[in-house]
LUMZAKOL-514455 format. One record per residue (C-alpha): residue number from 1; x, z, y. Coordinates in nm, 2 decimals. Layout:
<sites>
+------+--------+--------+--------+
: resi :     px :     pz :     py :
+------+--------+--------+--------+
:  NUM :      X :      Z :      Y :
...
+------+--------+--------+--------+
</sites>
This chain:
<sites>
+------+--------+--------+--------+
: resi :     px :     pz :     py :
+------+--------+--------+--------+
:    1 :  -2.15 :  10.09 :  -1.20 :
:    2 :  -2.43 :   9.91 :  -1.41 :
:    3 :  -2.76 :   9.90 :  -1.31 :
:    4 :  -3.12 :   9.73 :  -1.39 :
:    5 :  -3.35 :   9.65 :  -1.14 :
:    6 :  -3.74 :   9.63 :  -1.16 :
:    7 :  -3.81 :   9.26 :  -1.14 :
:    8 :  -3.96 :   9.09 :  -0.82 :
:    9 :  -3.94 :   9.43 :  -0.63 :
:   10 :  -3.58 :   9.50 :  -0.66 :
:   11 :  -3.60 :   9.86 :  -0.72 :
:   12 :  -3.35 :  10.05 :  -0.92 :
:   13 :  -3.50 :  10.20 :  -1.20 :
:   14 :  -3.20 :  10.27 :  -1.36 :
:   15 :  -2.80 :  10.37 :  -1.30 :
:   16 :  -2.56 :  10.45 :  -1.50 :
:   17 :  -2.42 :  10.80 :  -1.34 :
:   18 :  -2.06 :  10.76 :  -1.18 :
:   19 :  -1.79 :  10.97 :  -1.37 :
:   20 :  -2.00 :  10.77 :  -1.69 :
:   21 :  -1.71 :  10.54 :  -1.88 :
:   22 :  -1.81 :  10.19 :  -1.84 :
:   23 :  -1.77 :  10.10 :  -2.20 :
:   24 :  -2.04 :  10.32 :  -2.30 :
:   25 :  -2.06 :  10.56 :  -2.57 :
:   26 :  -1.92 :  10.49 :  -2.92 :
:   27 :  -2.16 :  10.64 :  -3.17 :
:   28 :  -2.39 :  10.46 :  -3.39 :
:   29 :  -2.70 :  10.26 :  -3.32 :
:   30 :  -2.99 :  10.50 :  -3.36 :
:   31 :  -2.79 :  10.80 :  -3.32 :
:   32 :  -2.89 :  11.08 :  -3.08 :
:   33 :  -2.59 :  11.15 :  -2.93 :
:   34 :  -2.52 :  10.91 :  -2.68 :
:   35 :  -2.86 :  10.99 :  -2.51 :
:   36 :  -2.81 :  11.37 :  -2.45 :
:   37 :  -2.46 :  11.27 :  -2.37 :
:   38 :  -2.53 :  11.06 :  -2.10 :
:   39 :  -2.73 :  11.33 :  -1.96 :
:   40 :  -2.50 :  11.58 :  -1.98 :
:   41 :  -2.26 :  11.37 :  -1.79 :
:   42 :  -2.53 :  11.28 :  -1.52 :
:   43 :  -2.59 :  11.67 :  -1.46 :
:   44 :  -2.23 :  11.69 :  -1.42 :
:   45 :  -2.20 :  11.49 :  -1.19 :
:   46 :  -2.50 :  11.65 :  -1.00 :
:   47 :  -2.37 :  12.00 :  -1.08 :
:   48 :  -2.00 :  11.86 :  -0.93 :
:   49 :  -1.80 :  12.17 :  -1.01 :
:   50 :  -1.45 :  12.18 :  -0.85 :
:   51 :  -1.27 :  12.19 :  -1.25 :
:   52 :  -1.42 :  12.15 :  -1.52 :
:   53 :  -1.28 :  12.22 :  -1.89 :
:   54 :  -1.36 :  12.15 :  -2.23 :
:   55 :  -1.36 :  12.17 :  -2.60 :
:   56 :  -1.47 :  11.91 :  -2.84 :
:   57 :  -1.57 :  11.98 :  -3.24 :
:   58 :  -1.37 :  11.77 :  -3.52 :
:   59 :  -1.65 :  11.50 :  -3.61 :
:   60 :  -1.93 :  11.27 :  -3.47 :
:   61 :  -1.85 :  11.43 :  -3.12 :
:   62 :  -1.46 :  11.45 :  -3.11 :
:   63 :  -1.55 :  11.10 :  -2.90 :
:   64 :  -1.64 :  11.35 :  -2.61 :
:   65 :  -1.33 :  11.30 :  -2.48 :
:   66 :  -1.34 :  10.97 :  -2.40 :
:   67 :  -1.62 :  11.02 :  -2.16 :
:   68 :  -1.61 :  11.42 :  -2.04 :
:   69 :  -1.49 :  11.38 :  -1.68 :
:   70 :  -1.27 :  11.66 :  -1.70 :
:   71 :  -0.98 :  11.83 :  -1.92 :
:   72 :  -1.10 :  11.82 :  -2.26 :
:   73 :  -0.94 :  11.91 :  -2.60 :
:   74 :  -1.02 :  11.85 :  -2.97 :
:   75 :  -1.05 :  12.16 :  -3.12 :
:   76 :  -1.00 :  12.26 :  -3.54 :
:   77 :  -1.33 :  12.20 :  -3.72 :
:   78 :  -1.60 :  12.48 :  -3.62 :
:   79 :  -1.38 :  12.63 :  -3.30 :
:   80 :  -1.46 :  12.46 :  -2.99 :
:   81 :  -1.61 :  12.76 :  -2.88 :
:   82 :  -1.35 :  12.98 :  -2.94 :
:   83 :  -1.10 :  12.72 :  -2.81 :
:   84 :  -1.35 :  12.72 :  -2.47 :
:   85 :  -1.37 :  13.09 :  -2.45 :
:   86 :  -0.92 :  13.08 :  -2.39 :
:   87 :  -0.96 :  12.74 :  -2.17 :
:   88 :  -1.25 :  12.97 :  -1.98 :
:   89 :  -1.00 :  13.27 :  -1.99 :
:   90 :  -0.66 :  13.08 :  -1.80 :
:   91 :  -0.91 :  12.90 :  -1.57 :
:   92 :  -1.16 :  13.14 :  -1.51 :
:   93 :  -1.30 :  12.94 :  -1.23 :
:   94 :  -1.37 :  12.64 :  -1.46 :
:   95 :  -1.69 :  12.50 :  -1.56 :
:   96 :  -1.62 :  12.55 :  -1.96 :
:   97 :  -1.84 :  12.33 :  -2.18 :
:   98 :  -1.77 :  12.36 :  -2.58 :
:   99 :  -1.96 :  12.06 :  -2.81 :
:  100 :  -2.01 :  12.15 :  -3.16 :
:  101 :  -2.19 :  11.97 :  -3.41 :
:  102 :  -2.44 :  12.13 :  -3.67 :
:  103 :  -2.16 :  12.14 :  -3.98 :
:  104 :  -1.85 :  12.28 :  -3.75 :
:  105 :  -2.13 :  12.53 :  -3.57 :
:  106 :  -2.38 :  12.65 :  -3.85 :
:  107 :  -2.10 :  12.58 :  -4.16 :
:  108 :  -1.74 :  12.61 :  -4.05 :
:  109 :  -1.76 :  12.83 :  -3.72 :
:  110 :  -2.08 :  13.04 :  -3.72 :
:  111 :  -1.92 :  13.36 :  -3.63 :
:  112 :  -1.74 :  13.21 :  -3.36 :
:  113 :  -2.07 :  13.16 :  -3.19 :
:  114 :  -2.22 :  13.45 :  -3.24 :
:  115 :  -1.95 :  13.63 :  -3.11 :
:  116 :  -1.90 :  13.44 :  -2.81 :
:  117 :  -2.28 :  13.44 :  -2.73 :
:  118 :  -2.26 :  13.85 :  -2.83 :
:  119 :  -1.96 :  13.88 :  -2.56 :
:  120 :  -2.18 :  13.73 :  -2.26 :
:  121 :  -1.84 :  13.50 :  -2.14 :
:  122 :  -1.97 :  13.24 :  -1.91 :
:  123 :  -1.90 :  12.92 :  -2.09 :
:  124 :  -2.15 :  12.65 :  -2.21 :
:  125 :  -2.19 :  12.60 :  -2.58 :
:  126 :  -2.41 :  12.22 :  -2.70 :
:  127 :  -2.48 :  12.19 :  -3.06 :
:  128 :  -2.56 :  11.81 :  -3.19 :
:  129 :  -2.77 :  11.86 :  -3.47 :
:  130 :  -2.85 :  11.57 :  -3.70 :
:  131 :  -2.83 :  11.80 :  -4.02 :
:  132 :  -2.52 :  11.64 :  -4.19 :
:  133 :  -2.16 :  11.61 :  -4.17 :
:  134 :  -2.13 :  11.26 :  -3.99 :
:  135 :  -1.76 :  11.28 :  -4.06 :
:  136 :  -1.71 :  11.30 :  -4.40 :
:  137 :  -2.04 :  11.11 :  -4.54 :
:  138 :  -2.38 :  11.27 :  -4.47 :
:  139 :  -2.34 :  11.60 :  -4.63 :
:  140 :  -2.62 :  11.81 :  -4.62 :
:  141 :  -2.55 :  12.13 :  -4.29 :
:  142 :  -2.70 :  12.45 :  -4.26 :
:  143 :  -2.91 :  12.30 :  -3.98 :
:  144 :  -3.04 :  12.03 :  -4.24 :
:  145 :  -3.42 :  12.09 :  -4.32 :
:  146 :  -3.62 :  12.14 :  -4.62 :
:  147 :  -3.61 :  11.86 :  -4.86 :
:  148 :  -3.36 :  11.61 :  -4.67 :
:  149 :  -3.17 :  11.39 :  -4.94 :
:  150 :  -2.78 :  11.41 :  -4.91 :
:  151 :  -2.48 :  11.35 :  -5.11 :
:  152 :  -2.50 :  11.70 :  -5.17 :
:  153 :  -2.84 :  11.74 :  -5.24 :
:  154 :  -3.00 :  11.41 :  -5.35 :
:  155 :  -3.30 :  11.56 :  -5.49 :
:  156 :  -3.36 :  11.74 :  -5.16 :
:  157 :  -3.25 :  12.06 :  -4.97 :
:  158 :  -3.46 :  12.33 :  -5.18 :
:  159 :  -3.41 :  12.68 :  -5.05 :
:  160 :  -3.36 :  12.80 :  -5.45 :
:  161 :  -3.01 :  12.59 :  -5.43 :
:  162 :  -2.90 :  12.55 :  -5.08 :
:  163 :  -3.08 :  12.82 :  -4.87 :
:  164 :  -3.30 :  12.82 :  -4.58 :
:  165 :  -3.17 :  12.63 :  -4.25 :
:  166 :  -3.00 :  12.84 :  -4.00 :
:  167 :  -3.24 :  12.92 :  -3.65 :
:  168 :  -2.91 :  12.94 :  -3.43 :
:  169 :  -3.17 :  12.94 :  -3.10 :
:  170 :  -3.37 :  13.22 :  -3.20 :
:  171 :  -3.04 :  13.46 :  -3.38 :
:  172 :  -2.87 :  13.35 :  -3.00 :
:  173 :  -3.20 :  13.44 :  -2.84 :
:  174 :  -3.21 :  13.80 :  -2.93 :
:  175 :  -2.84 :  13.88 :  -2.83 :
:  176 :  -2.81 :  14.10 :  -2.47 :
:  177 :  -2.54 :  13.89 :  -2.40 :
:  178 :  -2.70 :  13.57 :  -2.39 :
:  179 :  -2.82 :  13.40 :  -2.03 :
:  180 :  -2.99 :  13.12 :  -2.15 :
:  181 :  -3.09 :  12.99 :  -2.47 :
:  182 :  -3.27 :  12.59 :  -2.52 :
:  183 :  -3.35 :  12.34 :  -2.77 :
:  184 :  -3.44 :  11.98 :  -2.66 :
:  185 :  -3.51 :  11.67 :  -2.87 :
:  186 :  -3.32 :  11.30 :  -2.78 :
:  187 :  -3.57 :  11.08 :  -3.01 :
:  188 :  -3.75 :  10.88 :  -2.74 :
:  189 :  -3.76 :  10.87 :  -2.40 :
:  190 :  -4.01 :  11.10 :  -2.28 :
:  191 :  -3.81 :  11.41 :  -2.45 :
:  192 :  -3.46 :  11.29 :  -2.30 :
:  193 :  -3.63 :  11.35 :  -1.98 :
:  194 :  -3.77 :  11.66 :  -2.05 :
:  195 :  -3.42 :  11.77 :  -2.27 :
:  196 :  -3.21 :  11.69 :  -1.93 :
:  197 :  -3.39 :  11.96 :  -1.71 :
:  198 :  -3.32 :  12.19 :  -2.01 :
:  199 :  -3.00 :  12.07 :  -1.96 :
:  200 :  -2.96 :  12.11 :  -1.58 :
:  201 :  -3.11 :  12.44 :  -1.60 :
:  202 :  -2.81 :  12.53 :  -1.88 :
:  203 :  -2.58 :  12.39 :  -1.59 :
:  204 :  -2.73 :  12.57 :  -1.33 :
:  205 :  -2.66 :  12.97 :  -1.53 :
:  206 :  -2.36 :  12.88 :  -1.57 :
:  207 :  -2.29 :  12.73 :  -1.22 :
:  208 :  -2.40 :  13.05 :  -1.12 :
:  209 :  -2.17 :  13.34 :  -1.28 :
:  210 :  -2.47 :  13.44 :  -1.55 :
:  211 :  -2.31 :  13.39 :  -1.87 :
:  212 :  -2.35 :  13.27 :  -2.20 :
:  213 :  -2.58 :  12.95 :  -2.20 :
:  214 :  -2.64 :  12.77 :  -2.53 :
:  215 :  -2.83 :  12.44 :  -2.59 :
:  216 :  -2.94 :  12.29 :  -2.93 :
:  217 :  -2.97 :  11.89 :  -2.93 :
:  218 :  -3.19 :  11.81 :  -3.21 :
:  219 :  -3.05 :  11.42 :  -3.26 :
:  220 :  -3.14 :  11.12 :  -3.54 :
:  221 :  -2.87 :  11.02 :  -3.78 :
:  222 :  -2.97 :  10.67 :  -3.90 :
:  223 :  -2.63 :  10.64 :  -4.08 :
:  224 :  -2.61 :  10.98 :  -4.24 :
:  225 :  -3.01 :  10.99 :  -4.36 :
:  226 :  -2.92 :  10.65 :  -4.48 :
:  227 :  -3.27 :  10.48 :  -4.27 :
:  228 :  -3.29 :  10.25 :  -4.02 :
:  229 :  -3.33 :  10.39 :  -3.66 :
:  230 :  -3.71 :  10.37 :  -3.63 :
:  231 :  -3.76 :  10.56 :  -3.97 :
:  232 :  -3.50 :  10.81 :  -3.85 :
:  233 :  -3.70 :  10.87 :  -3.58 :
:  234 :  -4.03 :  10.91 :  -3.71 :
:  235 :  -3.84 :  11.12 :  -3.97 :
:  236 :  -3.71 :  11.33 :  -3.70 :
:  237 :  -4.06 :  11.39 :  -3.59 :
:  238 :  -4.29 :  11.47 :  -3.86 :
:  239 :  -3.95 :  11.73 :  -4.05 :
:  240 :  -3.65 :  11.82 :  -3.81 :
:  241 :  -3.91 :  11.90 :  -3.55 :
:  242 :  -4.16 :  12.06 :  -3.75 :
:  243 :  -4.01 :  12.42 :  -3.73 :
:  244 :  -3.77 :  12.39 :  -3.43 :
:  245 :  -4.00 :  12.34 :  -3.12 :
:  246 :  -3.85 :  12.23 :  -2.82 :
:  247 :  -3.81 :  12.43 :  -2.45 :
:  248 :  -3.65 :  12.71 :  -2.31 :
:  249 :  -3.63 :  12.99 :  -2.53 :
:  250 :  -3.45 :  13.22 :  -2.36 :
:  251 :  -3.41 :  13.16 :  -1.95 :
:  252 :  -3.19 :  13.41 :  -1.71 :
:  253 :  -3.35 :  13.64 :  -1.48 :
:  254 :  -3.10 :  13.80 :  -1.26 :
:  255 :  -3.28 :  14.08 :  -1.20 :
:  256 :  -3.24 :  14.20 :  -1.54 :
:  257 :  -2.94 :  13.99 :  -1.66 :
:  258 :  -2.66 :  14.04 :  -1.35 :
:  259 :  -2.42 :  13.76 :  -1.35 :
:  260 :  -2.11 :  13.86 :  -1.52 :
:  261 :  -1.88 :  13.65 :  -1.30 :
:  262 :  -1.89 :  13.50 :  -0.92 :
:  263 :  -2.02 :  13.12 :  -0.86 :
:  264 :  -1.83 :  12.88 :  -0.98 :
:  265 :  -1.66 :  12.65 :  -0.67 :
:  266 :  -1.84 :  12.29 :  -0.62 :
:  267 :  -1.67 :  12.01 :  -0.49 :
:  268 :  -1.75 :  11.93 :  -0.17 :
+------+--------+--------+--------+
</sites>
């Protein structure tokens, strides 16, 4: 357990939640990941459901499994959820999280999602979306916006040659079978805290029987946008955020969206 103390008054202003791995998380500096990672973890922790299962995208976040707190398994590229949806279906009373990033979800596997939002399963489905393929050397993604410079498009995404980005949160939004549908940011401090309670509430639908939750983690990728970390950031501000506000797009309202499935079993 690591924590940092205010100085003179002693008071903990920080800890590091307990299932957390000690080591820390393995991504790059500047990346995004690690921050909405650690918060997932902390809300599952404060969640504490009796089993929790999981499914993990080829890529930047195939390192889940080194600090998920549960069963967790590396799925082919673009079919953690559909891998989550048959971990969800032989333990039914699992808590079952898929993590996808932006070129396995919006490239490789988006019929998968749509599919599994469109059937209403209970299950948890994160996107990380930095806009490239971390994996295979900064690609541009259909989640990339307008005008990023890539490999693949080193003049600039135009919509003439690539197409427009993808808006999985409002397509998800619209479908009966969603429960809840968010978007939260990790750039800076204040909108990890805020991207958390989006988090928790995710938790909490699912936690509950409701069904299909979906959140969109709009992260940095210093390495793939080939910047530094503080230019990744204000990048990440004044383009990836531009057209993808933050918040709850979609939140569940039982009296018009009955829970498909009992409460899931918490730890006592």
């Amino acid at each position: 357990m690591t924590t940092v103390e205010a100085p003179r008054t002693g008071k903990t202003v920080f800890e590091r939640p307990h299932v957390f791995v000690e080591e820390g998380t393995p991504w790059c500096q500047g990346c995004g990941y690690g921050a909405w990672s650690r918060a997932l973890i902390e809300e599952i922790e404060r969640a504490n459901p009796a089993k929790l299962v999981a499914a993990a995208d080829i890529a930047c976040l195939e390192y889940m499994h080194e600090i998920i707190p549960g069963d967790i398994t590396i799925a082919l590229h673009g079919r953690s959820v559909s891998t989550v949806r048959g971990m969800k279906m032989a333990q039914p009373q699992a808590l079952a999280i898929a993590f996808q990033g932006d070129g396995g979800m919006l490239n490789e596997g988006l019929n998968e999602v749509i599919h599994a939002a469109a059937s209403g399963q209970n299950i948890l489905a994160i996107l990380g979306n930095n806009g490239v393929f971390g994996d295979t050397g900064g690609q541009f993604t259909m989640g990339a916006p307008m005008g990023l410079k890539t490999p693949t498009s080193p003049t600039g995404r135009n919509q003439a040659v690539h197409g427009s980005p993808i808006p999985i949160c409002e397509m998800l939004a619209m479908l009966p079978g969603t429960a809840f549908v968010g978007r939260i940011s990790t750039h800076d401090p204040a909108y990890v805290y805020r991207g958390q309670r989006v988090i928790r509430r995710a938790m909490e639908v699912c936690m509950a029987g409701a069904g299909f939750a979906f959140v969109e983690c709009m992260t940095t990728c210093p390495t793939g946008w080939r910047m530094t970390p503080v230019e990744a950031v204000q990048y990440h501000e004044e383009v990836m955020l531009k057209d993808k506000p933050v918040g709850i797009l979609k939140d569940w309202d039982p009296a018009t969206h009955p829970p498909v499935e009992a409460a899931l079993p918490r730890l006592n």
